[in-house]
C-alpha positions as CSV (number, residue, x, y, z in Angstrom):
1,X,-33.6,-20.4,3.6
2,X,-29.6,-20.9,3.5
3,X,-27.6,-22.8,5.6
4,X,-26.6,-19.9,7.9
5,X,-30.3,-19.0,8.5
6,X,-31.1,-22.2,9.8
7,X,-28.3,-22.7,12.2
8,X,-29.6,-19.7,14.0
9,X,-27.7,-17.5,16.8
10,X,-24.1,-18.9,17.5
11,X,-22.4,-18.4,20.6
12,X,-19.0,-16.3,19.7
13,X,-16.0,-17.7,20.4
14,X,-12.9,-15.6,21.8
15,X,-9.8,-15.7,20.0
16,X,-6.6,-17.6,21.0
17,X,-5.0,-14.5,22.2
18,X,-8.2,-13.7,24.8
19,X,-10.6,-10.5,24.6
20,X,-8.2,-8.3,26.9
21,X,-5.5,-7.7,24.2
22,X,-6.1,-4.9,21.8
23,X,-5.1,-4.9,17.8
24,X,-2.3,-3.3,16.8
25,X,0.1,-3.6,13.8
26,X,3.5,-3.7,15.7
27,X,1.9,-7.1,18.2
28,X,-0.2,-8.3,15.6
29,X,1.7,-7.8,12.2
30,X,5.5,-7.1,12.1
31,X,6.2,-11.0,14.1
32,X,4.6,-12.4,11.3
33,X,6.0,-10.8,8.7
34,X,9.5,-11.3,10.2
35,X,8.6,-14.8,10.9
36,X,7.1,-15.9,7.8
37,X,8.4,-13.5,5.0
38,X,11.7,-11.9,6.3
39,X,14.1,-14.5,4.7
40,X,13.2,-12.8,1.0
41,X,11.3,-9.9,2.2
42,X,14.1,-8.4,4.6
43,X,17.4,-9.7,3.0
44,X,19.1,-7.0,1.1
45,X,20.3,-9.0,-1.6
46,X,17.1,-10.6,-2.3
47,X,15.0,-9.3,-5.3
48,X,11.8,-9.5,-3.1
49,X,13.5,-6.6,-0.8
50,X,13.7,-4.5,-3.4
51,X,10.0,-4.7,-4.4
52,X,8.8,-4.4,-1.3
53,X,11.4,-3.9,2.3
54,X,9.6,-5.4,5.2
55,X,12.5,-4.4,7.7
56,X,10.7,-2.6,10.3
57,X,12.0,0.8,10.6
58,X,10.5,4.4,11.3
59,X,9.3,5.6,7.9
60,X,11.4,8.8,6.4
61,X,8.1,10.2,4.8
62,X,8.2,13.9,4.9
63,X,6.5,14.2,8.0
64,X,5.8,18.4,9.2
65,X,7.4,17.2,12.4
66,X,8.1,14.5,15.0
67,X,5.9,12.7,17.5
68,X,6.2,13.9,20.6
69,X,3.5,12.0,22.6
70,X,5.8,8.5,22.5
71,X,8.6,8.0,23.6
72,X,12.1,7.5,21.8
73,X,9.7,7.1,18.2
74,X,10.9,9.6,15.6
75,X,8.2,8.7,13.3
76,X,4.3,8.6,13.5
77,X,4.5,5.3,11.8
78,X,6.7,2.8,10.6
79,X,8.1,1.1,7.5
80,X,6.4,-1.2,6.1
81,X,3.4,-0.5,7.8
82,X,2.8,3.2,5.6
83,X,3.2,1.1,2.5
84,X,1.2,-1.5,2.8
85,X,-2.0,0.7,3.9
86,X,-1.6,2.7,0.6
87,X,1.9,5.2,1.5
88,X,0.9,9.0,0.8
89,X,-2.5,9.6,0.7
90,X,-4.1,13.6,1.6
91,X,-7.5,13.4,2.2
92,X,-9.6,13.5,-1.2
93,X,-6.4,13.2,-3.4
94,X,-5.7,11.1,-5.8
95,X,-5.3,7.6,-6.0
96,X,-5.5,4.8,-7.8
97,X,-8.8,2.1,-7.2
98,X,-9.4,-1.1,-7.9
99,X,-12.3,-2.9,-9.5
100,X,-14.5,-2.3,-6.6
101,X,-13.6,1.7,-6.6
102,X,-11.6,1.2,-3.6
103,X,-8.4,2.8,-3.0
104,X,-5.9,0.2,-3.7
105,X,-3.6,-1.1,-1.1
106,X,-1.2,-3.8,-0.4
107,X,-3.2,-4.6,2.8
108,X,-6.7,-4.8,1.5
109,X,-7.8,-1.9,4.2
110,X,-10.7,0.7,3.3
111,X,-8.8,3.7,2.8
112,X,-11.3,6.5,3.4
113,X,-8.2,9.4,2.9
114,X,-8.9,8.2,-0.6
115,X,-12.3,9.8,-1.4
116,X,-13.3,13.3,-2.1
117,X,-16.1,15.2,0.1
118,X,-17.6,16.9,-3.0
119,X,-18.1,14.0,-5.4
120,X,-21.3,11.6,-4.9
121,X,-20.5,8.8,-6.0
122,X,-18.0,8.3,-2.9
123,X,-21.5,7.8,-1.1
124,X,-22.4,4.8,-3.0
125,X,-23.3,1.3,-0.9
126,X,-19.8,-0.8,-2.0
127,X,-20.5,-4.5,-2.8
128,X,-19.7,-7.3,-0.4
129,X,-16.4,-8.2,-0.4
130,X,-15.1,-4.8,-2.0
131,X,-12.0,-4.6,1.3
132,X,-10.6,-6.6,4.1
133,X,-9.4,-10.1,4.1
134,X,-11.3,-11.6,1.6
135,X,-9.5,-9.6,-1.1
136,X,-6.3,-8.9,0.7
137,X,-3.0,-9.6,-1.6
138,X,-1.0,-9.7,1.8
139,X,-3.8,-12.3,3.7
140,X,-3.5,-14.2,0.3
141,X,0.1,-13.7,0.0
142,X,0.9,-15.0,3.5
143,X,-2.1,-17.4,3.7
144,X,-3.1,-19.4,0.2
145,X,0.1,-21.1,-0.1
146,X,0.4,-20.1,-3.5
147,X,3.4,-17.5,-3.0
148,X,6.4,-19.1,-2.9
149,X,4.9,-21.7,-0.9
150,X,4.2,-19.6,2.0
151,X,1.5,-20.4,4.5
152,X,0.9,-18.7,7.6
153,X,-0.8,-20.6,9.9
154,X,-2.7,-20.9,13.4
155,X,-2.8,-18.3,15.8
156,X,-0.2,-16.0,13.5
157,X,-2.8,-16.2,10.6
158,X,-5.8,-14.9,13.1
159,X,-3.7,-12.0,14.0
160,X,-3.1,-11.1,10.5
161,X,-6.8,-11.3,9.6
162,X,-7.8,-9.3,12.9
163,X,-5.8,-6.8,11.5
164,X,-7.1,-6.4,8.5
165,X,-10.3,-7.1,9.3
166,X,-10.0,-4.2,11.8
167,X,-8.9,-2.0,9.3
168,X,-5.5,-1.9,9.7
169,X,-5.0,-0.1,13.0
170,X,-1.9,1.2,13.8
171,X,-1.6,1.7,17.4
172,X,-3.7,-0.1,20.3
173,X,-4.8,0.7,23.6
174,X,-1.3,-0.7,25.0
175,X,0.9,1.2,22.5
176,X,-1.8,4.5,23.4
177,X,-1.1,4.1,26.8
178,X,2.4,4.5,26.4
179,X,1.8,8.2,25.1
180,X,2.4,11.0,27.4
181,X,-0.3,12.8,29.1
182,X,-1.3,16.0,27.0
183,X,0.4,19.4,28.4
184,X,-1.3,22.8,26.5
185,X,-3.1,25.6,27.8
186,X,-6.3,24.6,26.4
187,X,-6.1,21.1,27.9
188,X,-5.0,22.0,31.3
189,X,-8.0,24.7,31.3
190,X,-10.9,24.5,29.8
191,X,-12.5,20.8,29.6
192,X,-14.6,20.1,32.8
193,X,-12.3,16.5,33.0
194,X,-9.1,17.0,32.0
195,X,-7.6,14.8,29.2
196,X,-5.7,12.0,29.9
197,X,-3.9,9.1,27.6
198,X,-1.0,7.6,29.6
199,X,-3.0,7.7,32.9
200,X,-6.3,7.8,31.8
201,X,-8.1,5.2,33.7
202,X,-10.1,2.6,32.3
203,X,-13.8,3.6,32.8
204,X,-16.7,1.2,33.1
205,X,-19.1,1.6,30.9
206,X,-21.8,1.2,33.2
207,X,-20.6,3.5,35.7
208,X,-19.3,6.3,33.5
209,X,-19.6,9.1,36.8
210,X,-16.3,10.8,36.8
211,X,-17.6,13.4,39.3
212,X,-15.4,16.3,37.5
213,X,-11.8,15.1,38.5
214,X,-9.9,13.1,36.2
215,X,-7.1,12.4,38.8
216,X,-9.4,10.9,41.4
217,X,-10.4,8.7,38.9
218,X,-7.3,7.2,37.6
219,X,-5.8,7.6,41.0
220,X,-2.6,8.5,39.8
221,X,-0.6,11.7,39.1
222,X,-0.3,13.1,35.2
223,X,2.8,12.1,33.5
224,X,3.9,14.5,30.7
225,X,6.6,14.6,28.4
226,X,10.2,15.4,30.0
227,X,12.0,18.3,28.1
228,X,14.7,17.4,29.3
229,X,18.4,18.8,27.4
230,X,19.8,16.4,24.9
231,X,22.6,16.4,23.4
232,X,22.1,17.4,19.7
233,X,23.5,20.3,18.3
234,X,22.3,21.9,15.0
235,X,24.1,21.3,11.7
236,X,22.2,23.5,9.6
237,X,18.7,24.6,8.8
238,X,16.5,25.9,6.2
239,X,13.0,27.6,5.6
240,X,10.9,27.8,2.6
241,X,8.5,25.7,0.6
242,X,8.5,23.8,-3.0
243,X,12.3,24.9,-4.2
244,X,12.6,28.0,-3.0
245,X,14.2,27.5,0.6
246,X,16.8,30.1,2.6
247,X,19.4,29.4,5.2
248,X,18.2,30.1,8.8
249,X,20.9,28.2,10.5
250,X,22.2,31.1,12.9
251,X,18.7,32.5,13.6
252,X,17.7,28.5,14.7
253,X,20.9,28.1,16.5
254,X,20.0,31.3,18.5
255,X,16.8,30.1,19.6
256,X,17.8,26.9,20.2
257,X,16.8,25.8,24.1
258,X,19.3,22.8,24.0
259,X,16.6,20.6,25.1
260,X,14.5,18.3,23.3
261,X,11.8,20.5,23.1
262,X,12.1,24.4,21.7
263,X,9.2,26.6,21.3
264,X,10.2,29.1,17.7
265,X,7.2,31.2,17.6
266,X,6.1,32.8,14.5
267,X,8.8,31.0,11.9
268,X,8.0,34.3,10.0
269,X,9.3,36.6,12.8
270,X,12.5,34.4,13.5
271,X,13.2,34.5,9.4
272,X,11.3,36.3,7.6
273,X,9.0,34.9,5.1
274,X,10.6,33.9,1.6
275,X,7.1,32.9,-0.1
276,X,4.2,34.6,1.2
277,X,0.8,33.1,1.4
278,X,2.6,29.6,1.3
279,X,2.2,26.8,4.3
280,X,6.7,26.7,4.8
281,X,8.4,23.9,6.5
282,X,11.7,24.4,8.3
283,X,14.3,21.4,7.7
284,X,16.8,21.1,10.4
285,X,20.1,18.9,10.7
286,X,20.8,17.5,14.3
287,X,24.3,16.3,14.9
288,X,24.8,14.3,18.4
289,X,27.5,13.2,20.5
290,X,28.4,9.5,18.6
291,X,28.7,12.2,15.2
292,X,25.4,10.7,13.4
293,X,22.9,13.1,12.0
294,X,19.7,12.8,11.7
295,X,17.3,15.9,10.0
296,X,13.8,16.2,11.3
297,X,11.2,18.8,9.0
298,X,9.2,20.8,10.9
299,X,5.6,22.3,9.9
300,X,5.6,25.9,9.8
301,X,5.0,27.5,13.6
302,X,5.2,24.1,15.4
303,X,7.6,23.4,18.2
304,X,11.4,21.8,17.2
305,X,11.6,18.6,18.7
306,X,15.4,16.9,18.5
307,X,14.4,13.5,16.7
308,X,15.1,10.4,18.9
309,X,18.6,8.8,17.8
C-alpha cells in the first residue's frame, strides 16, 4: 500500500483566491506574465520578444469576422494567449505531437482540435502525465527557476497552474457575463426559456424550477448589443477566396447602415460570385474619425461589424 493510500480521504483546501472566482486567462495569466516575464518577453529590443511577444494585444489571426457578443473586443482572443495554446489549429488538421502523441503547445494544454474523428488511435487511453502542468514548458519556464533565473511564486504560481490545469480556459464566468444577451429569431422564439448570458441568473442547482420565464428568474430586463452608428467609413473592400479576390467597394459602401452592425444578405447577390462552390470572405477597410484604419474579414453571409478602435 503507498503512502497516499494510507493517509486516506483529505479534506480539500480552497485556494488563496476563494471558490467564488472563476478561471480565466486574462485574471489568471496575463498579470503574471507581465509581472514575471515582461522585462525580456515584452521589450521590443530584447531577443526574447522576438521569439515569443507576450504584450497582450487582440490577435490579427484571420478571423471570418468580429465578436460581437463583448464589448469594445475586436478579437475572439488575444495575443499571446492563441500562441501559447498551439495558434491555428482546424479541427482534425495537422499538427505537430510530442512524445506522448499530444498536440504540442507552449502551454502544456490537451488540444483536442488536434485529433482527427476517423483515425483510432486518437481513442487511445494517454499515459499519466502526457498534458497539464506537470509537463508544461511555460509552468517550468515560470516556475523551476532554471530560465533565466525566474521563479514565480505564491499565489501567482497557483493561478498559473489553475490555468493549466483547467485546460487553458479562455474566458470565465465574469468575462461571460460581460457578453450581451443573444438577439436572433430562433432565440427570441423557439426555446421554452429564452437564452440568456449577460443576465442569465445564477441557478441553484438544487432548485433548478425556472417555471418557463427566463426574466422572472434573473429578475432583470435583457440587455442586447446597441447598434448604435459609429463613425467608420469604408476604405475599400474585396470579395473572393485563396488569390482570386474582386473589388466590391461601391456595392459595400451602398449597403453600408453607418452603424456598427450591417446586415449584407447573400454576399453572392450584393457581388456576384467570383469562385463558385468556394466558402469567400469579404475583407473590408474601416477608416474612422482620428484617420486610423483598421480591416476586419468577414465570413461569407455574416453580418459586417465596424471593428472596435
Amino acid at each position: 500500500m503507498n503512502m497516499a493510500m494510507k493517509k486516506g480521504p483529505q479534506k480539500l483546501t480552497p485556494p488563496s483566491w476563494g471558490t467564488e472566482e472563476s478561471i480565466s486567462y486574462m485574471r489568471f495569466v496575463q498579470p503574471v506574465l507581465d509581472k514575471y516575464c515582461g522585462k525580456c518577453h515584452q521589450d521590443p529590443e530584447n531577443e526574447a520578444y522576438k521569439k515569443l511577444n507576450m504584450v497582450c494585444r487582440p490577435s490579427t489571426h484571420g478571423w471570418w469576422g468580429n465578436v460581437m457578443s463583448r464589448p469594445n473586443d475586436s478579437s475572439p482572443f488575444c495575443e499571446p494567449y492563441y500562441t501559447m495554446v498551439t495558434g491555428a489549429c482546424p479541427w482534425g488538421g495537422p499538427k505537430k505531437r510530442d512524445e506522448h502523441n499530444v498536440p504540442a503547445n507552449i502551454a502544456g494544454l490537451f488540444i483536442v482540435e488536434g485529433y482527427g474523428t476517423t483515425d483510432p488511435a486518437n481513442l487511445a487511453t494517454l499515459p499519466p502525465y502526457s498534458a497539464f502542468s506537470p509537463v508544461s514548458r511555460l509552468i517550468h519556464n515560470a516556475c523551476s527557476g532554471e530560465h533565466h533565473d525566474v521563479k514565480v511564486t505564491g499565489e501567482d504560481r497557483e493561478r498559473l497552474i489553475a490555468w493549466v490545469d483547467c485546460n487553458g480556459p479562455y474566458l470565465g464566468d465574469e468575462e461571460i457575463r460581460q457578453m450581451y444577451d443573444p438577439d436572433h429569431y430562433s432565440v427570441n422564439n423557439i426555446p421554452p426559456v429564452r437564452p440568456r448570458i449577460a443576465t442569465a441568473p445564477i441557478i441553484n442547482r438544487f432548485d433548478i424550477n425556472q417555471e418557463g420565464d427566463s426574466e422572472k428568474v434573473a429578475g432583470v430586463p435583457l440587455k442586447l448589443f446597441n447598434n448604435e452608428p459609429c463613425d467608420a467609413e469604408i476604405v475599400s473592400a474585396v470579395y473572393g477566396a485563396n488569390d482570386k479576390f474582386v473589388d466590391v467597394t461601391q456595392q459595400v459602401k451602398k449597403a453600408y447602415s453607418g452603424k456598427r452592425i450591417t446586415q449584407l444578405g447573400m454576399y453572392n447577390n450584393l457581388a456576384g460570385d467570383p469562385i463558385v462552390n468556394v466558402i469567400k470572405t469579404l475583407k473590408v477597410t474601416f477608416k474612422y474619425k482620428d484617420g486610423s484604419t483598421k480591416t476586419a474579414v468577414f465570413q461569407e453571409n455574416t453580418p459586417m461589424v465596424v471593428p472596435a478602435k
